[in-house]
N, C-alpha and C positions, 0 to 999 in steps of 0.2 A: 211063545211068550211064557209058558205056564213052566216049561222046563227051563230056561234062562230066573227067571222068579226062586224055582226051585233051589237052584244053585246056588245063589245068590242068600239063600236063605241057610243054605248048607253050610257057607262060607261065612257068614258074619256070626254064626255062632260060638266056633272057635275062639273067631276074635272076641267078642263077648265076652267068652269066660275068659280070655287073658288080659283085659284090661280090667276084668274084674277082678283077678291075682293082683296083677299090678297095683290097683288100686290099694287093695286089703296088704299085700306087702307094703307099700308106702305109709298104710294110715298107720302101722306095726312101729314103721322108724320113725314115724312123726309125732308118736304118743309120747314115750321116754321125751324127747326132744322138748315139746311141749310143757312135759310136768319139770322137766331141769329148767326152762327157762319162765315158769311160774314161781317155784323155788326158789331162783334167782331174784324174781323181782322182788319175792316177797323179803329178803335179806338184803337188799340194794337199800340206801339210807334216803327217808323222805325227805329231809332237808334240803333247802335248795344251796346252800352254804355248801353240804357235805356233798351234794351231785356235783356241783362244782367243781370241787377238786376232787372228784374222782375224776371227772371227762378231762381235768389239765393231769394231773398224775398218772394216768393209765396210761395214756399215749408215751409218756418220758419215758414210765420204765417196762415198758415194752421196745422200746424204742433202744434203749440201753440195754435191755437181754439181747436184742439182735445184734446191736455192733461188738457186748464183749462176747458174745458167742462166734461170730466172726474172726474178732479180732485172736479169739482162746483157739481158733481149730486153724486160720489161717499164718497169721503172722507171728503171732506166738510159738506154736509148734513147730512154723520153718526157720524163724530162725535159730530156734533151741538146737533144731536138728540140723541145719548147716554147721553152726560151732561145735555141737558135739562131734559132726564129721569130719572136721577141722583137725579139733583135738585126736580122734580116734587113727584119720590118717598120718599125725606126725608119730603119733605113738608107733602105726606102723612100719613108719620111714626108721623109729631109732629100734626096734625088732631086727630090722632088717639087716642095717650098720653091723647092729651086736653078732648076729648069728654068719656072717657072711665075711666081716674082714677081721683082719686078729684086734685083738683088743690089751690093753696094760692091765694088771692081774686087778687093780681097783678099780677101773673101768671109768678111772678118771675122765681120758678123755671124749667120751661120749658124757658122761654126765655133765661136763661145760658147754660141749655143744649144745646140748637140749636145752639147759636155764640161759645160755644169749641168746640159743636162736628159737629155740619154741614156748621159752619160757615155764617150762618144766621142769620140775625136781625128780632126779631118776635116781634110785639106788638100783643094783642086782643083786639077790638073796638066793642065800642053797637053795636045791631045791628040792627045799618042805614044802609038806603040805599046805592047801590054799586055809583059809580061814575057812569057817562054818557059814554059811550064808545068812546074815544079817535079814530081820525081817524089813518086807521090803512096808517103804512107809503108805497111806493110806490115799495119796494125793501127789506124787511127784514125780511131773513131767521130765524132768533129766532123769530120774534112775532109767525110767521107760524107754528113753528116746538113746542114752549112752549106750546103754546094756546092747538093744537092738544093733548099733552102729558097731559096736565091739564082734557082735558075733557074725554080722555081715563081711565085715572088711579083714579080721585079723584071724577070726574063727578057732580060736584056742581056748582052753581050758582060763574063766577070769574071776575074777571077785571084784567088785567094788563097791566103798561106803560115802552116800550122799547126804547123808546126815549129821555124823560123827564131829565133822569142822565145818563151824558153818561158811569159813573161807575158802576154803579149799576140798577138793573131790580126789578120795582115794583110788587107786584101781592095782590091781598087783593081778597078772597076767602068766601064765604059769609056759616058759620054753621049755627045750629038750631038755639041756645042764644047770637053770637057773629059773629062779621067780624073778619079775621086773616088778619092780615098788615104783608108781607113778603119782607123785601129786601134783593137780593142776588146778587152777585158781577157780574159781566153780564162775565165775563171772566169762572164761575164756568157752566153759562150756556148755552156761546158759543164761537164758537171756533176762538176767536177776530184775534190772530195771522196768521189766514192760509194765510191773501193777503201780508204776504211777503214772499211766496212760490214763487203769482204772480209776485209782484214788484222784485224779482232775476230774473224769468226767461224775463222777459219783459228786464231789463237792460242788463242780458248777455246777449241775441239776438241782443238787439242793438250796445251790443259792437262787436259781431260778422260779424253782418251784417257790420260795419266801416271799420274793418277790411279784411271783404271782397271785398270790392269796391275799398280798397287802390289796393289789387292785381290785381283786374279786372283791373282799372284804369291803372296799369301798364304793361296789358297784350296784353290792346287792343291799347295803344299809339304807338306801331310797324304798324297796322295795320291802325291808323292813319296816320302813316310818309307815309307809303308804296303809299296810296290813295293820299295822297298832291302830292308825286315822280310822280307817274302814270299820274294825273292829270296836273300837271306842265309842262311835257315832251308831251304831249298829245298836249299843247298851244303852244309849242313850247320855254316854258320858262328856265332857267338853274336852274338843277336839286340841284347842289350844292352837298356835301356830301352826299350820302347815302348811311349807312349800313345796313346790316341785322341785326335784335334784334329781342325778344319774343321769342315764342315758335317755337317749331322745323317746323312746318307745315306751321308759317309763315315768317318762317328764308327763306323755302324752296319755298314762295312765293315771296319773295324780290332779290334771287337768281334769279331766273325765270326772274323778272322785270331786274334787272343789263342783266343779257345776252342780251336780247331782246333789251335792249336799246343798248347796244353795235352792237350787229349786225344790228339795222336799225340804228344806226350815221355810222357803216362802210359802209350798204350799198349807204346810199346820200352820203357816203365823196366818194363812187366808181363812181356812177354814176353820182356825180357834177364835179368829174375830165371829165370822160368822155365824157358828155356834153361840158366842156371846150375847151377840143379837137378836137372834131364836130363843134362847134361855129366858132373858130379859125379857120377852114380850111375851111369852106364852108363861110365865109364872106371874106377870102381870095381870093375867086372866087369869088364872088360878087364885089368885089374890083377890080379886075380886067374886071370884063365886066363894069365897071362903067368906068374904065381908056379908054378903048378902042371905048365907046361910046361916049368919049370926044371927041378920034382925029378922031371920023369921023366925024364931025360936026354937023350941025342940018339938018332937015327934019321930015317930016311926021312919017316916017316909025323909024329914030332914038327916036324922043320923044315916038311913041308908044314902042320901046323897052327901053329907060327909066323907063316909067311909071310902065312897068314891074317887072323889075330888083327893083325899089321901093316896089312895092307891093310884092316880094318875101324876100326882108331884114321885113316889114312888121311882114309878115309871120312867117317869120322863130323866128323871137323876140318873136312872140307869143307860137310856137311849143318849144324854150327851156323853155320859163318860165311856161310855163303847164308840160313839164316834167322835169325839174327842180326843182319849189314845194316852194324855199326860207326854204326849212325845217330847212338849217343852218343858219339862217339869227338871230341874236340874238334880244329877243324882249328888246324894250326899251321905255322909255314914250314918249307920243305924243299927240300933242294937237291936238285934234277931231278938236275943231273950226279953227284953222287954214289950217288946210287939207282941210274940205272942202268948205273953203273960194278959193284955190288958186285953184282946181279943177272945182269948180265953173267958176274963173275966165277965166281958160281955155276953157270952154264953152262957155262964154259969148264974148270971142274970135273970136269962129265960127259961132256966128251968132246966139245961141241959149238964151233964157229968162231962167233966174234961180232963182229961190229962193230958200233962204237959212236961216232954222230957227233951233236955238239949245239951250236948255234950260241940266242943272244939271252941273255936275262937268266937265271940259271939259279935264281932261286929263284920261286916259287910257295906261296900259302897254299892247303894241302889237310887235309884226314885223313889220317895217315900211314901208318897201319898197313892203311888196306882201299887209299889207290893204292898203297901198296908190292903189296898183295898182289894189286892188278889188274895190273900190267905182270907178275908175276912168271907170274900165269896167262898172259898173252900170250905172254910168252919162252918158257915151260916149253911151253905146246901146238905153239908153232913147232920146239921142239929134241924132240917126242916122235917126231914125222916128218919131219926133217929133220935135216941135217949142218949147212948153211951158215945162217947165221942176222946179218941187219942191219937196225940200230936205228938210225934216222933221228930227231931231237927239235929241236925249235926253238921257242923259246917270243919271239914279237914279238903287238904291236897289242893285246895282250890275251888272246890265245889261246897255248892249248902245242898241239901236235901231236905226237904220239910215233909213228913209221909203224913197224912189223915186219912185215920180209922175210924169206921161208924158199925152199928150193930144194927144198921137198918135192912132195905129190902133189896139192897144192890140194882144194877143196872147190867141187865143180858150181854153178853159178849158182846153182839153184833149191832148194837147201839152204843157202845163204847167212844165210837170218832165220831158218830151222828151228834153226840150233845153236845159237843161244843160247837155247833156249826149255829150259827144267830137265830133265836124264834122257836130253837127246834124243840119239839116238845113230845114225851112217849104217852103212845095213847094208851100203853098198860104198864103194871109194874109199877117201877118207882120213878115218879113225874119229877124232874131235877129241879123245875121250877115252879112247882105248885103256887100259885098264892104270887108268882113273881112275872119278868118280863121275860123269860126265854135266853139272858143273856148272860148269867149270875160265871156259867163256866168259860163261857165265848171269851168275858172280857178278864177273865185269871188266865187264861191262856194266852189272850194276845199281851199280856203283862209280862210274862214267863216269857215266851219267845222274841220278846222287844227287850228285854237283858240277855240274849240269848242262851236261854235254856227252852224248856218244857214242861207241860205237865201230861203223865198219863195216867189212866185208871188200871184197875185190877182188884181181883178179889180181895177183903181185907180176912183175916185170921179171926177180925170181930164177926164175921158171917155176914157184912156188910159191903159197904164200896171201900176201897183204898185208891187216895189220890195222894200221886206222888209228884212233889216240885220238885225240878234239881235246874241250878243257875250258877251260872259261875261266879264266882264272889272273890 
């Protein structure tokens, strides 16, 4: 057993190291391979219009390099090459006549026979020398294909020009006692007509292909609407009509969408009722400790339960409008510069420095009352620990960008996505919501991401925090 083991262990390690070549060879071809077909994707077009016609267009003209590359090396070539051998053997046949039986000093009657019966014009020339050989052209299957049949069949000293007419094909052939001048009609010795075999299939592709993009164009304009619907409800903008169209799978996607949207407007129309309700009753009791801390008068102990009952209406204004959302709040235009000019001024109210710089279009369609109240949370967290305070906004290409800089105590890297998470609050450093409910960034964030943008933080240049908004506008 111990020498069977042996063996066995002797022998798999060969194999070992060869499928570990193999291996390491293949991962070699499949690296390149790899990075061309990430290359590839990454210059392939995202559009689903533009994938479209590429997956109907590739197949066509791929499709069509096969047949005229076929049709250029099989039936093109042979027949070219038949009729030149056509032509090259009767050239032969009047060679032959000439050099073999007497002839009339002008060689009349051989030059009638050729123009009835072969349909060639023949002179015979002293015999001088051939011409100079003409450059040959860059693309042309008869020089190729004659020349070749010339030197196969008749094997003599020749010249010929396929160029020069574009009717007719030269060739002068050099005998013992004479030159033969031969003109023959270029269409007897190639096959002139085949590129409107090309010139059909090139037009009906392209009329197909037209015809196919009108459909496509019409198939994916459903899946257009759908995405603008999606998209619009998403910002919280009015959807307007929208029905289901196109094909059945996307009829079955806009179904989908209609539901979805109905059950999240019924559920805000449920829970902004209910909210309502809660509001209503619990500032009803707020109301009333408010009346009652009237008729006890003042003192120490009543302003500190003042300050309270303050900070709990505070509170609570913040806890519905974080769950509340404004989801139904309809968006409408707004002029960015004057928002945050008067926010500003509320700042500068309390005692805080602001500046305010805004450059591009200044109006934007938003919900007004939750982005009023998201920059306001932005400014207000900036001037809770901080004096200096700057408001950078520019709205170009489609986007706004609102930047806020502060000269306060900043917030540590790795607390950066903690604060905006609801309640959260740092137990050192700079506390975002001193004095507040825990929610001041929570609910600027969910503002920002329910028009669909964001906000992130980062260091400011003031030595501060920098909170930056960007939303598409």
């Amino acid at each position: 057993m111990g020498d069977i083991g042996t063996r066995i262990q002797a022998t798999a390690r060969p194999l070992g190291r060869l499928a570990g070549g193999i291996a390491g060879r293949a991962g070699i071809v499949l690296r390149p391979l790899g990075r061309f077909g990430g290359a590839l994707t990454r210059r392939l077009p995202k559009g689903l219009f533009a994938r479209s016609i590429l997956i109907v267009v590739t197949p066509i003209v791929l499709l069509q390099s096969v047949i005229a590359y076929v049709f250029m090396e099989r039936h093109w070539q042979m027949v070219t090459r038949r009729l030149s051998g056509a032509v090259t053997r009767d050239i032969a046949a009047i060679i032959e006549i000439i050099e073999t039986y007497p002839q009339d000093p002008r060689f009349a009657t051989i030059s009638r026979i050729s123009a009835e019966t072969f349909n060639l014009t023949i002179s015979v020339l002293p015999p001088d020398p051939l011409p100079p050989a003409a450059p040959k052209p860059f693309f042309s299957l008869l020089d190729r294909t004659l020349s070749e049949e010339i030197t196969n069949r008749i094997g003599r000293p020749f010249w010929i020009d396929t160029v020069g007419n574009s009717d007719m094909v030269e060739i002068r052939i050099k005998l013992d006692d004479h030159v033969l001048r031969v003109f023959a009609p270029r269409h007897q010795a190639y096959a002139s007509n085949s590129h409107i075999f090309l010139v059909w299939m090139v037009v009906t592709s392209l009329i197909l292909i037209a015809i196919a993009l009108l459909f496509l164009r019409n198939q994916i304009k459903p899946i257009l609407r759908l995405a603008h619907a999606a998209e619009a409800f998403g910002r919280g903008r009015p959807v307007g009509e929208f029905q289901p169209r196109g094909a059945r799978e996307v009829r079955q996607a806009s179904e989908a969408f209609i539901d979805m949207r109905e059950r999240i407007e019924r559920h805000v129309e449920q829970r902004t009722i209910m909210l309502s309700g809660v509001s209503h009753d619990l500032r009803t009791i707020l109301t009333r400790f408010k009346l009652e801390l009237a008729m006890l008068g003042d003192g120490p102990e009543i302003d500190a339960l003042r300050g309270d009952v303050d900070e709990m209406s505070r509170m609570l204004e913040d806890y519905l409008a974080f769950a509340k959302g404004d989801a139904a709040e309809p968006a409408v235009a707004i002029d960015i510069a004057a928002e945050l000019e008067d926010i500003a001024e509320a700042a500068r109210r309390s005692g805080h420095a602001v500046e305010i710089t805004f450059s591009g279009e200044p109006t934007i369609v938003a919900r007004a009352v939750a982005f009023r109240r998201c920059l306001a949370n932005l400014v207000g967290n900036a001037g809770k620990h901080a004096s200096r305070i700057r408001v950078d906004a520019h709205h170009e290409a489609g986007w706004l960008t609102i930047i806020v800089d502060d000269d306060g105590p900043g917030i540590p890297q790795q607390h950066r996505e903690s604060v905006f998470r609801p309640f959260y609050r740092l137990d050192e450093g700079r506390n975002v919501d001193a004095g507040g409910s825990g929610l001041g960034l929570t609910i600027a964030r969910d503002v920002a991401r329910s028009h669909g943008g964001d906000i992130t933080l980062s260091d400011s240049p003031l030595g501060g925090l920098r909170a930056t908004l960007r939303i598409p506008a």
